[in-house]
N, CA, C and O atoms as a GROMACS GRO file, in nm:
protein
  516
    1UNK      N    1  16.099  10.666  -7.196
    1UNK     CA    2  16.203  10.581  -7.140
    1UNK      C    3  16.334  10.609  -7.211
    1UNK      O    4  16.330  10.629  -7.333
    2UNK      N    5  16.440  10.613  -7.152
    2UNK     CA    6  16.608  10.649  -7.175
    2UNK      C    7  16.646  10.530  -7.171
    2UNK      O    8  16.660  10.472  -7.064
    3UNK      N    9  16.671  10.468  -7.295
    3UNK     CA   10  16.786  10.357  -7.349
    3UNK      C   11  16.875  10.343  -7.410
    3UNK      O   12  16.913  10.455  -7.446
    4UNK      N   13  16.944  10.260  -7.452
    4UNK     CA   14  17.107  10.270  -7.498
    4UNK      C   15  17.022  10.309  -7.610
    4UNK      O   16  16.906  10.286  -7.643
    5UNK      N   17  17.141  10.388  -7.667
    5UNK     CA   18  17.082  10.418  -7.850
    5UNK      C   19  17.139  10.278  -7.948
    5UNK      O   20  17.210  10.184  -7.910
    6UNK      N   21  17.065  10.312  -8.123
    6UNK     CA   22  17.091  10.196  -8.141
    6UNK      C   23  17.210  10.099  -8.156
    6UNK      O   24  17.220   9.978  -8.134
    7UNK      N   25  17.311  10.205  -8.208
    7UNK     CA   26  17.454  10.165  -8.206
    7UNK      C   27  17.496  10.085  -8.097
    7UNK      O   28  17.556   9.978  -8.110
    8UNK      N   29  17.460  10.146  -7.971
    8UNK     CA   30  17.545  10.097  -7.807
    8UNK      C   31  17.444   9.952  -7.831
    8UNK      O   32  17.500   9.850  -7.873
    9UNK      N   33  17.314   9.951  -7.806
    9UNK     CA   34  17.228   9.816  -7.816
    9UNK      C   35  17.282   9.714  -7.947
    9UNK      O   36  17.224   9.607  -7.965
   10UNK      N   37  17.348   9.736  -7.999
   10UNK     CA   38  17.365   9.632  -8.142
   10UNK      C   39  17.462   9.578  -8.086
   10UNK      O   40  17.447   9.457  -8.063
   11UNK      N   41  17.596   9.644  -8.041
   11UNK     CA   42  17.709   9.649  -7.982
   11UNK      C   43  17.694   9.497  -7.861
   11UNK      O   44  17.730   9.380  -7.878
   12UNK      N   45  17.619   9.568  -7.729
   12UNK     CA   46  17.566   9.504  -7.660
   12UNK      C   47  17.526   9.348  -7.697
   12UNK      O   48  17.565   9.259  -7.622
   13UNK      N   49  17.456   9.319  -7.804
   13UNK     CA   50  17.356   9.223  -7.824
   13UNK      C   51  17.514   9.147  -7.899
   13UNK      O   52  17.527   9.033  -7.857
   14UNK      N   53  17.609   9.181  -7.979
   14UNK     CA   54  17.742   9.104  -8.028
   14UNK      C   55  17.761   9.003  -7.908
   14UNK      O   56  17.763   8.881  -7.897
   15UNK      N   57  17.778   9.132  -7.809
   15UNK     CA   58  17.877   9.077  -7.681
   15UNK      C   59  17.770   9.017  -7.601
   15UNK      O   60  17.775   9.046  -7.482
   16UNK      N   61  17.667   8.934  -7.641
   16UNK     CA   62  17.591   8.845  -7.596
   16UNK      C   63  17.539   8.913  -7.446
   16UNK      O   64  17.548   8.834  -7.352
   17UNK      N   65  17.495   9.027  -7.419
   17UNK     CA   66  17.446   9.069  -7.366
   17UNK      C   67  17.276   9.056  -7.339
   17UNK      O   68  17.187   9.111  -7.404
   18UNK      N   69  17.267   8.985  -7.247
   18UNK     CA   70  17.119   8.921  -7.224
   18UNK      C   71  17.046   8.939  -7.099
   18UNK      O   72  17.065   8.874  -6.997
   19UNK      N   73  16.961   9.035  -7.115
   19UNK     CA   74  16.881   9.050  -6.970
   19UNK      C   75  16.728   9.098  -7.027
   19UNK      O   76  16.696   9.167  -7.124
   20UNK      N   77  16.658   9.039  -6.934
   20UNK     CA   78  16.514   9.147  -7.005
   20UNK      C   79  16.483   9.302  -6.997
   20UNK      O   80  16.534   9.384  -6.920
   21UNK      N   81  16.371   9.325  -7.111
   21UNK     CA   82  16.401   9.428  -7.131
   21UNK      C   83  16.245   9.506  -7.193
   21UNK      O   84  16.184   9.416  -7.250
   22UNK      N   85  16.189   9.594  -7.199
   22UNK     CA   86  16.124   9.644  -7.228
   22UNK      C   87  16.072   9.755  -7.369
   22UNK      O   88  15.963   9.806  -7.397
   23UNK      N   89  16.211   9.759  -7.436
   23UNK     CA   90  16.230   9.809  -7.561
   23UNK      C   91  16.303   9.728  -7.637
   23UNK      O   92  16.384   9.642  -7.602
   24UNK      N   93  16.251   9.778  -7.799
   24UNK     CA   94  16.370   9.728  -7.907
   24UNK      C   95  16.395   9.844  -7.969
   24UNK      O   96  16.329   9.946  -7.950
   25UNK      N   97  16.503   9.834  -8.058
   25UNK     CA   98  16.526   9.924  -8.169
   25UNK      C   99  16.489   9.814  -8.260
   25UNK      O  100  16.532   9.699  -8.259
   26UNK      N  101  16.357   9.894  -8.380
   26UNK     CA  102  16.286   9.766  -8.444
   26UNK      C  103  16.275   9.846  -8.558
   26UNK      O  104  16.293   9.967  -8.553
   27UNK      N  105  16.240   9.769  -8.689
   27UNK     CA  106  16.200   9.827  -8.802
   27UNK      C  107  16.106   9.734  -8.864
   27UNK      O  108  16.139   9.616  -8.851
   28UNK      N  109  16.013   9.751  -8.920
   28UNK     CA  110  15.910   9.690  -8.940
   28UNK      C  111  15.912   9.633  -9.091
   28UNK      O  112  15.837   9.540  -9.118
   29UNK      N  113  15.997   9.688  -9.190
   29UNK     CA  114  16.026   9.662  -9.308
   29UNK      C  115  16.174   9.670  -9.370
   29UNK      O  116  16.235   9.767  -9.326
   30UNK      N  117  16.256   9.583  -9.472
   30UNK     CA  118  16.360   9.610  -9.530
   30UNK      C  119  16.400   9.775  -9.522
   30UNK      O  120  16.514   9.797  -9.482
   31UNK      N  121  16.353   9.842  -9.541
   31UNK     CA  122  16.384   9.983  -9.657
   31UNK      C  123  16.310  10.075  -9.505
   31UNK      O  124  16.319  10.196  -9.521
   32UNK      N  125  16.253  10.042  -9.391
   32UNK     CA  126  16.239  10.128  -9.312
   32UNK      C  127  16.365  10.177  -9.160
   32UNK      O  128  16.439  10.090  -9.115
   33UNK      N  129  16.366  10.274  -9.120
   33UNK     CA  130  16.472  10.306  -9.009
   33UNK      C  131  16.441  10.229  -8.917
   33UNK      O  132  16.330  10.175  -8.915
   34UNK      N  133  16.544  10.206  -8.811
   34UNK     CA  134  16.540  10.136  -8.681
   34UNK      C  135  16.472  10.240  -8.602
   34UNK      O  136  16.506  10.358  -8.597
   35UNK      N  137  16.378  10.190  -8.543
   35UNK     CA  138  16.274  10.332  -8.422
   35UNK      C  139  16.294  10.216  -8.326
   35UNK      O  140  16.324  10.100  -8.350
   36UNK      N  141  16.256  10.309  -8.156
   36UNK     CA  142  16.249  10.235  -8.058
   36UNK      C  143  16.090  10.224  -8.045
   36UNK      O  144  16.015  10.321  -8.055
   37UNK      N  145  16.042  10.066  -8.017
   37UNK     CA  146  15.935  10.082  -7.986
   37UNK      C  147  15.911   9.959  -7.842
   37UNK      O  148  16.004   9.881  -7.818
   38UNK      N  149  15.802   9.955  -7.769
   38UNK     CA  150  15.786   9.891  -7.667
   38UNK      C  151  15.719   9.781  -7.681
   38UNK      O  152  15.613   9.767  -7.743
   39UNK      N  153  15.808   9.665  -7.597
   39UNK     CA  154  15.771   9.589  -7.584
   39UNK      C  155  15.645   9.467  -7.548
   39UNK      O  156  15.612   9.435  -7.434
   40UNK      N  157  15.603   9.426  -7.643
   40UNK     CA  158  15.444   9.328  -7.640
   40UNK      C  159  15.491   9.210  -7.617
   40UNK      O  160  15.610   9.180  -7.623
   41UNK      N  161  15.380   9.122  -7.583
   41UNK     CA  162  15.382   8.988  -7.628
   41UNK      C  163  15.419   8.944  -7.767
   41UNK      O  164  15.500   8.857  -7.798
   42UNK      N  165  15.342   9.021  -7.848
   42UNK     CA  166  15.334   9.008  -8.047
   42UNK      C  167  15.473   9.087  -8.081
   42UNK      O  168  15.541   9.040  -8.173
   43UNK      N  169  15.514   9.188  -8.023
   43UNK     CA  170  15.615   9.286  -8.123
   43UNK      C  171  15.697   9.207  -8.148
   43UNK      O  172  15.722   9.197  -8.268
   44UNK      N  173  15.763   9.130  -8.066
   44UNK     CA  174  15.883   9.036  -8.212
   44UNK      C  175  15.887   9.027  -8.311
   44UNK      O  176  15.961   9.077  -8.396
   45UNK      N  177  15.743   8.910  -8.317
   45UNK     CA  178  15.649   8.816  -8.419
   45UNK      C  179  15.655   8.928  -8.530
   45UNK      O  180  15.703   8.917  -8.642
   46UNK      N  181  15.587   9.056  -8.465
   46UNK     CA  182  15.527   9.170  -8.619
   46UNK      C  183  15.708   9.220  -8.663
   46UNK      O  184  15.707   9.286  -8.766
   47UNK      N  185  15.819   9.206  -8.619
   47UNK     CA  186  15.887   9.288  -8.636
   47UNK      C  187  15.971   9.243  -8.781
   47UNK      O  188  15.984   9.121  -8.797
   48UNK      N  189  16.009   9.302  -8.852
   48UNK     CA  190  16.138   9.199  -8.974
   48UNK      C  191  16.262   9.190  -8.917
   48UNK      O  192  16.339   9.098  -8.945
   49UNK      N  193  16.296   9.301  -8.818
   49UNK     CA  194  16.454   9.324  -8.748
   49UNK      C  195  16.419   9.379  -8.642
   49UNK      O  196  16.332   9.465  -8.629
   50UNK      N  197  16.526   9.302  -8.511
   50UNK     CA  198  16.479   9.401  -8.392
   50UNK      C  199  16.597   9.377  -8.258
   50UNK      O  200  16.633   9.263  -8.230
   51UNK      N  201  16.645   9.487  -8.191
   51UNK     CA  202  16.781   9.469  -8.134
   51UNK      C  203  16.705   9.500  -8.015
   51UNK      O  204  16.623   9.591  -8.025
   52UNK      N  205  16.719   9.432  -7.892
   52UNK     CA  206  16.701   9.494  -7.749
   52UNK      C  207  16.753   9.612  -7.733
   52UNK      O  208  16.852   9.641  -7.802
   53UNK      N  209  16.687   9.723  -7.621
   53UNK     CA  210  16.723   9.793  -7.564
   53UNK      C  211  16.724   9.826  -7.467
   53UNK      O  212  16.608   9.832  -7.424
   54UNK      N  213  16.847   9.876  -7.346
   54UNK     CA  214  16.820   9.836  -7.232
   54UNK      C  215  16.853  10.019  -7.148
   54UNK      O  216  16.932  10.111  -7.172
   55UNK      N  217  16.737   9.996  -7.040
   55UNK     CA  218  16.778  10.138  -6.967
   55UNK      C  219  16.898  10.120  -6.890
   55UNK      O  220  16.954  10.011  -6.900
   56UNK      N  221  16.958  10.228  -6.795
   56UNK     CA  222  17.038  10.215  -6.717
   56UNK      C  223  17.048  10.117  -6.582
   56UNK      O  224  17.137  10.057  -6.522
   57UNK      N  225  16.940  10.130  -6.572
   57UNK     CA  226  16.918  10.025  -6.399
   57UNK      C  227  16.976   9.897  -6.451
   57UNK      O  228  17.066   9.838  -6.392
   58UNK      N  229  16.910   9.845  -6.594
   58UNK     CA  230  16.949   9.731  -6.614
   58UNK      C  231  17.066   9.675  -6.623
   58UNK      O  232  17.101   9.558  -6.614
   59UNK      N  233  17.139   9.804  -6.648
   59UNK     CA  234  17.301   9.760  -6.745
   59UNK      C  235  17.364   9.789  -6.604
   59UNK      O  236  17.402   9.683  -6.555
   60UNK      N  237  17.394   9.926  -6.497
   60UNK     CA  238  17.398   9.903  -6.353
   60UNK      C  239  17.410   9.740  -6.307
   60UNK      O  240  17.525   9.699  -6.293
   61UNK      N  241  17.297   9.645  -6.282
   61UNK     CA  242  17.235   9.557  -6.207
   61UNK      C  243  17.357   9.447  -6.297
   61UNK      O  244  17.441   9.396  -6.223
   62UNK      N  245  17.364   9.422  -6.412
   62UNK     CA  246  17.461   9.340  -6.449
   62UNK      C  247  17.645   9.389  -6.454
   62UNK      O  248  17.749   9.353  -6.508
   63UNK      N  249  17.607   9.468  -6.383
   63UNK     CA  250  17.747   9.518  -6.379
   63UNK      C  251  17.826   9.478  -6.191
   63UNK      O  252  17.782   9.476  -6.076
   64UNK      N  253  17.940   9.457  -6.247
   64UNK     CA  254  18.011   9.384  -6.095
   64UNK      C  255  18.008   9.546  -6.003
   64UNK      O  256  18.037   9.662  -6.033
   65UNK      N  257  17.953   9.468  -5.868
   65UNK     CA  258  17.951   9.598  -5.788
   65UNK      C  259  18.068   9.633  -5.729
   65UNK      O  260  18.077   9.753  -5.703
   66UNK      N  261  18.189   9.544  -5.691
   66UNK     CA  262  18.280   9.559  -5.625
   66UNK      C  263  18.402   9.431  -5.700
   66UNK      O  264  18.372   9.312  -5.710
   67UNK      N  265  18.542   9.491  -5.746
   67UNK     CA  266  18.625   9.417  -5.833
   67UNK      C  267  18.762   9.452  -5.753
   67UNK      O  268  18.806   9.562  -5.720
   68UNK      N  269  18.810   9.334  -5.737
   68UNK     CA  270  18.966   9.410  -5.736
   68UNK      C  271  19.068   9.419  -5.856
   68UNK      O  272  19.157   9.336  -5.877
   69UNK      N  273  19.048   9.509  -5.919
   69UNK     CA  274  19.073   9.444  -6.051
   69UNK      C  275  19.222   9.499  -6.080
   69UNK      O  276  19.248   9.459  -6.194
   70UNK      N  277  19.315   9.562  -6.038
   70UNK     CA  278  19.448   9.530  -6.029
   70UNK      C  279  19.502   9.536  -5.903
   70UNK      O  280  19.425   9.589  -5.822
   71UNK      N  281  19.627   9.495  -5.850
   71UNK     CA  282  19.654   9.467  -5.731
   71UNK      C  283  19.768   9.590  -5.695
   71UNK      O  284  19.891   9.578  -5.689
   72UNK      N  285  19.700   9.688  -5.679
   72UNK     CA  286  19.785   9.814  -5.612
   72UNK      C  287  19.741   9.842  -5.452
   72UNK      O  288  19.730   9.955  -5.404
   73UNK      N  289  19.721   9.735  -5.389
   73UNK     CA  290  19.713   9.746  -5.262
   73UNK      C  291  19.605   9.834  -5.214
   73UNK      O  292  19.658   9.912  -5.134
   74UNK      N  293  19.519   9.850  -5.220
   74UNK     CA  294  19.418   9.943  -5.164
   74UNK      C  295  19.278   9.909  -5.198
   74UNK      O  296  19.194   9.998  -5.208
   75UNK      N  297  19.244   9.770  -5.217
   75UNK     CA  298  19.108   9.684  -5.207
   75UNK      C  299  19.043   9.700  -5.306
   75UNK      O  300  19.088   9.769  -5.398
   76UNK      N  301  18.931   9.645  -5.312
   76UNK     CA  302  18.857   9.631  -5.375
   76UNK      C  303  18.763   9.758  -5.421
   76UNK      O  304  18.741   9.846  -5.338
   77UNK      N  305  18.716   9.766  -5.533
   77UNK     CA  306  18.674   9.891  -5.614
   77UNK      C  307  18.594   9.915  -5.638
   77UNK      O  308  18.565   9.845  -5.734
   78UNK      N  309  18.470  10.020  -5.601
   78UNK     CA  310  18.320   9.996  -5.583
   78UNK      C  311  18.273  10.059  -5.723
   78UNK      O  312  18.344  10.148  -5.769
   79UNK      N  313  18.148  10.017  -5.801
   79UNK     CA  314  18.099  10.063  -5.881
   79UNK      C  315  18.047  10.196  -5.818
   79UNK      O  316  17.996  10.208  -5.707
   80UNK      N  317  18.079  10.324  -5.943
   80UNK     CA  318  18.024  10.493  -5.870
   80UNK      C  319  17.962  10.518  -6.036
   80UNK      O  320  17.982  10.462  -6.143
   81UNK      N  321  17.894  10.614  -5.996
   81UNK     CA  322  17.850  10.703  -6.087
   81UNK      C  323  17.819  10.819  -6.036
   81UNK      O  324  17.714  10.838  -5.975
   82UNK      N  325  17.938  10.939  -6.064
   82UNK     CA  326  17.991  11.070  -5.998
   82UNK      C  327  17.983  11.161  -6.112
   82UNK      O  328  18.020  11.134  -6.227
   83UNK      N  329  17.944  11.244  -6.081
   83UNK     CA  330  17.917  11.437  -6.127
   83UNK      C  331  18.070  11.498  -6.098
   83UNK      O  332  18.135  11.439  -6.012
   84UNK      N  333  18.132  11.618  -6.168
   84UNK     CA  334  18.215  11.667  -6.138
   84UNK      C  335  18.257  11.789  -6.256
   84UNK      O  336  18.307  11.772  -6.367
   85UNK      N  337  18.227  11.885  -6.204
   85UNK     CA  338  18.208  12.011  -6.308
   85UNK      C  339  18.123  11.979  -6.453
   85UNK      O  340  18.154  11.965  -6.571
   86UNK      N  341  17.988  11.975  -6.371
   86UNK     CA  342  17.922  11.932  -6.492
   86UNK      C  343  17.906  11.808  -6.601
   86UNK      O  344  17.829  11.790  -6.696
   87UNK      N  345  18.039  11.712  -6.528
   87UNK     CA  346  18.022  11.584  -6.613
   87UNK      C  347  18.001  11.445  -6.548
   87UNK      O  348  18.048  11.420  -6.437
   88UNK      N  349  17.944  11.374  -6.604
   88UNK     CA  350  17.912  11.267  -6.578
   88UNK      C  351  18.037  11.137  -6.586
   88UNK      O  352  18.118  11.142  -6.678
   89UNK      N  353  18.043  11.027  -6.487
   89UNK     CA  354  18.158  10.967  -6.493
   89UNK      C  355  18.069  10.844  -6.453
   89UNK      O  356  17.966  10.868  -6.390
   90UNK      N  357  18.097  10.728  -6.480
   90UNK     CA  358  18.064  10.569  -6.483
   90UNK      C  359  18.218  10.508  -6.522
   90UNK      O  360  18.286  10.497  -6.624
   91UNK      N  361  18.234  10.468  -6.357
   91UNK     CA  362  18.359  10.394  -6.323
   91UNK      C  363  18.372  10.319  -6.189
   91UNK      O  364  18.276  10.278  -6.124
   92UNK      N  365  18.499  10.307  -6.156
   92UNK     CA  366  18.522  10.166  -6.024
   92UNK      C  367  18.648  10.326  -5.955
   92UNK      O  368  18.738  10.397  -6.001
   93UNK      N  369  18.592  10.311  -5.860
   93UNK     CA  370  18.704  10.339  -5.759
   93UNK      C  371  18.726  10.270  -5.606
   93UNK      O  372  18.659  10.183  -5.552
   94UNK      N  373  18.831  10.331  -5.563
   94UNK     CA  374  18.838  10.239  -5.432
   94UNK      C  375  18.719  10.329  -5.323
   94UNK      O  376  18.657  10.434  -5.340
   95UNK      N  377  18.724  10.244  -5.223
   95UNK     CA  378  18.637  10.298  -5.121
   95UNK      C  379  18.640  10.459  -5.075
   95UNK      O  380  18.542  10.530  -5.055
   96UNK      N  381  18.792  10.498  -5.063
   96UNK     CA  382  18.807  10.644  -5.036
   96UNK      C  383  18.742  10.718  -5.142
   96UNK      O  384  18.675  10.817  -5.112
   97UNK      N  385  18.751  10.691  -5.231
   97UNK     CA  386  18.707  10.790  -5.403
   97UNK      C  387  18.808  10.829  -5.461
   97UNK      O  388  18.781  10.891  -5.564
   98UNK      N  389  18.982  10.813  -5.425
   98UNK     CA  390  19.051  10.868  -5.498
   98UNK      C  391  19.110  10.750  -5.608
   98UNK      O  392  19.115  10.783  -5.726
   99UNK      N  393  19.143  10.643  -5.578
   99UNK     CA  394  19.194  10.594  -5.697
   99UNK      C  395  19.078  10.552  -5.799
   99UNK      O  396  18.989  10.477  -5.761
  100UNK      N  397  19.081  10.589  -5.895
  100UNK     CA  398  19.038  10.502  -5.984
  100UNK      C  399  19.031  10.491  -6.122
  100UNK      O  400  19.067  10.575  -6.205
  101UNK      N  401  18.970  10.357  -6.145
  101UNK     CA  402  19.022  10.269  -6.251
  101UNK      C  403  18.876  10.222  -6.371
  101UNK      O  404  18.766  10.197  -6.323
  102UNK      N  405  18.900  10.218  -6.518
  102UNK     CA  406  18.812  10.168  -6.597
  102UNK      C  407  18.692  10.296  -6.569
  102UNK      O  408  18.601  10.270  -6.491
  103UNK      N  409  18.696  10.420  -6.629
  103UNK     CA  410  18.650  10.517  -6.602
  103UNK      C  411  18.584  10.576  -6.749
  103UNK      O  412  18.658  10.613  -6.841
  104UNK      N  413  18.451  10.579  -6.757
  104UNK     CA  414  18.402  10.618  -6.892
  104UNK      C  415  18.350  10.759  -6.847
  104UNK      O  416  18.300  10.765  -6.735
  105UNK      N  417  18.357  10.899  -6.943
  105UNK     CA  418  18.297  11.005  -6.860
  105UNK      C  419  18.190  11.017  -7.001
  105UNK      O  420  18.227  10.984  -7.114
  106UNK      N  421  18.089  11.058  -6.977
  106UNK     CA  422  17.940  11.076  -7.060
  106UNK      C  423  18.045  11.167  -7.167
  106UNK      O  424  18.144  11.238  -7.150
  107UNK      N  425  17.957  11.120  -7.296
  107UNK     CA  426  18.009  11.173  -7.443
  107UNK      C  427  17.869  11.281  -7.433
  107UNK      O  428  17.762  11.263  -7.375
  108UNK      N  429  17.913  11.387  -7.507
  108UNK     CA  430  17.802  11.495  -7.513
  108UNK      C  431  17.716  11.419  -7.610
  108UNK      O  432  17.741  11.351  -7.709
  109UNK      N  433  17.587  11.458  -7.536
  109UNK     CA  434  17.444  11.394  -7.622
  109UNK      C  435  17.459  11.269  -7.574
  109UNK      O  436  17.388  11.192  -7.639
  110UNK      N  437  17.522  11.213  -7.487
  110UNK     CA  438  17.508  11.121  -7.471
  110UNK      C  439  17.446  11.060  -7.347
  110UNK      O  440  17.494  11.101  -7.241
  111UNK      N  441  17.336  10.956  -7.337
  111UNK     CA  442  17.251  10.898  -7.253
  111UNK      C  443  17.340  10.851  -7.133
  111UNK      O  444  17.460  10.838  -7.157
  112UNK      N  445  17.298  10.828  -7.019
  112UNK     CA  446  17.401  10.741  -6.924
  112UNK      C  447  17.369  10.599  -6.929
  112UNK      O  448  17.434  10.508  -6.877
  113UNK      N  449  17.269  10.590  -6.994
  113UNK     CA  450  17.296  10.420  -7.043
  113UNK      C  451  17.375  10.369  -7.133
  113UNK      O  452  17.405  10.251  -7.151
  114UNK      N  453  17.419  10.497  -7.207
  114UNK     CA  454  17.516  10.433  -7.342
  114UNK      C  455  17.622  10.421  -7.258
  114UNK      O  456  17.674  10.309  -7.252
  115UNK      N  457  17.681  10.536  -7.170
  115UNK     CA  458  17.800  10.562  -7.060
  115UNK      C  459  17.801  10.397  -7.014
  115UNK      O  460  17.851  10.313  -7.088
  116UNK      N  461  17.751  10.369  -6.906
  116UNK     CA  462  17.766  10.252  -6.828
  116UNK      C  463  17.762  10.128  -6.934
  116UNK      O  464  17.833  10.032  -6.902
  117UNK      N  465  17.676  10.115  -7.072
  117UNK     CA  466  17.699  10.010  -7.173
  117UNK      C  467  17.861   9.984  -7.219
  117UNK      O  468  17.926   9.881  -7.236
  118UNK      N  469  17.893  10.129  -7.232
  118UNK     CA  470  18.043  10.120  -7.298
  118UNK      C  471  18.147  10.017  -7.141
  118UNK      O  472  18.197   9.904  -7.139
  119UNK      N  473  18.139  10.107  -7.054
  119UNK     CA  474  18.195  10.037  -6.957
  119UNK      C  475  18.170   9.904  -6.960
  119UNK      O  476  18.263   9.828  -6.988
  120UNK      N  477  18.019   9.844  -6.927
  120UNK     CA  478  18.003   9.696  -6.949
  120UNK      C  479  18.059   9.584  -7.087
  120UNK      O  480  18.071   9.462  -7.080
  121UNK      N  481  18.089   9.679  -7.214
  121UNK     CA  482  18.171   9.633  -7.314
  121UNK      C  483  18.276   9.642  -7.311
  121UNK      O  484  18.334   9.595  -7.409
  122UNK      N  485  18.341   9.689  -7.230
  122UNK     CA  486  18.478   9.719  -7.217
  122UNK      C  487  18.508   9.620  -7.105
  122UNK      O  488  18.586   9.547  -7.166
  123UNK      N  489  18.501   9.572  -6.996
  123UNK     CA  490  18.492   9.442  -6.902
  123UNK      C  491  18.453   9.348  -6.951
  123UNK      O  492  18.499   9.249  -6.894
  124UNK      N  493  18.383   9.322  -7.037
  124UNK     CA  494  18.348   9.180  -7.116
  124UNK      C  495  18.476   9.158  -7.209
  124UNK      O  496  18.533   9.051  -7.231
  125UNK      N  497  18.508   9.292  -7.262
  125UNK     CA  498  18.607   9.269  -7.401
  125UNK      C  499  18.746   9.250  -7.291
  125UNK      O  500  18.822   9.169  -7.346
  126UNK      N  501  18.776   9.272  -7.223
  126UNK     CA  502  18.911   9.245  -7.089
  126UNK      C  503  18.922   9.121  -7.014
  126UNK      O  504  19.017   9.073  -6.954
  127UNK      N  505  18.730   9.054  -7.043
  127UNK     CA  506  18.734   8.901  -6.991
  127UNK      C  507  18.753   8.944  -6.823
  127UNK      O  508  18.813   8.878  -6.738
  128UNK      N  509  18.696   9.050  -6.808
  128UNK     CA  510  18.686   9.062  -6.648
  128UNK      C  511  18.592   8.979  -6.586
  128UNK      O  512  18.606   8.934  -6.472
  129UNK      N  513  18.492   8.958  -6.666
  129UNK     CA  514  18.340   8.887  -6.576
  129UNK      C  515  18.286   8.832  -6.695
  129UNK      O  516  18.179   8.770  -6.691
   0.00000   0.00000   0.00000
């Protein structure tokens, strides 16, 4: 399973980011690393520290599908996630595909759940939704 890494999930969990979820980034002792492991009934309980982690569908599904979020005349702005010489983009454009706005393009090595997390921290931190 492809989830935010742990940095983007810590991030996330500040900005009171709450949905269910099927992974943590967990460590089982003081002095051990954060690993992702899957979610039980018990894994909390056994864990000493433990941050949700969420795949893409999830962070997608809490994300606004359609915003007008400045008023340059040309409507409302659909959530895309577009390819374009090899790169990945998680952003709002208008219906045609040319304007657009609040545009994260994938960091190398980087998951498209972290992509669309950053976007979803970046609309929370703007007080969009």
């Amino acid at each position: 399973m492809k989830t935010t890494s742990y940095e983007i999930s810590k991030q996330l969990a500040e900005a009171g980011f709450e949905e269910e979820n099927d992974f943590f980034w967990a460590r089982w002792d003081t002095d051990s690393k954060f690993v992702l492991v899957h979610n039980t009934n018990t894994t909390p309980y056994l864990l000493n520290s433990y941050i949700p982690a969420f795949d893409l569908e999830t962070i997608l599904e809490t994300l606004p599908k359609q915003h007008d979020f400045f008023s340059r005349g040309i409507g409302k702005y659909e959530l895309r996630i577009w390819y374009r010489e090899g790169k990945a983009f998680v952003g709002y454009q208008n219906c045609a595909g040319f304007d657009k706005v609040m545009i994260f393009e994938q960091e190398q090595n980087e998951l498209l759940a972290d992509t669309a997390a950053r976007l979803w921290l970046e609309l929370k931190k703007k007080k969009i939704f």
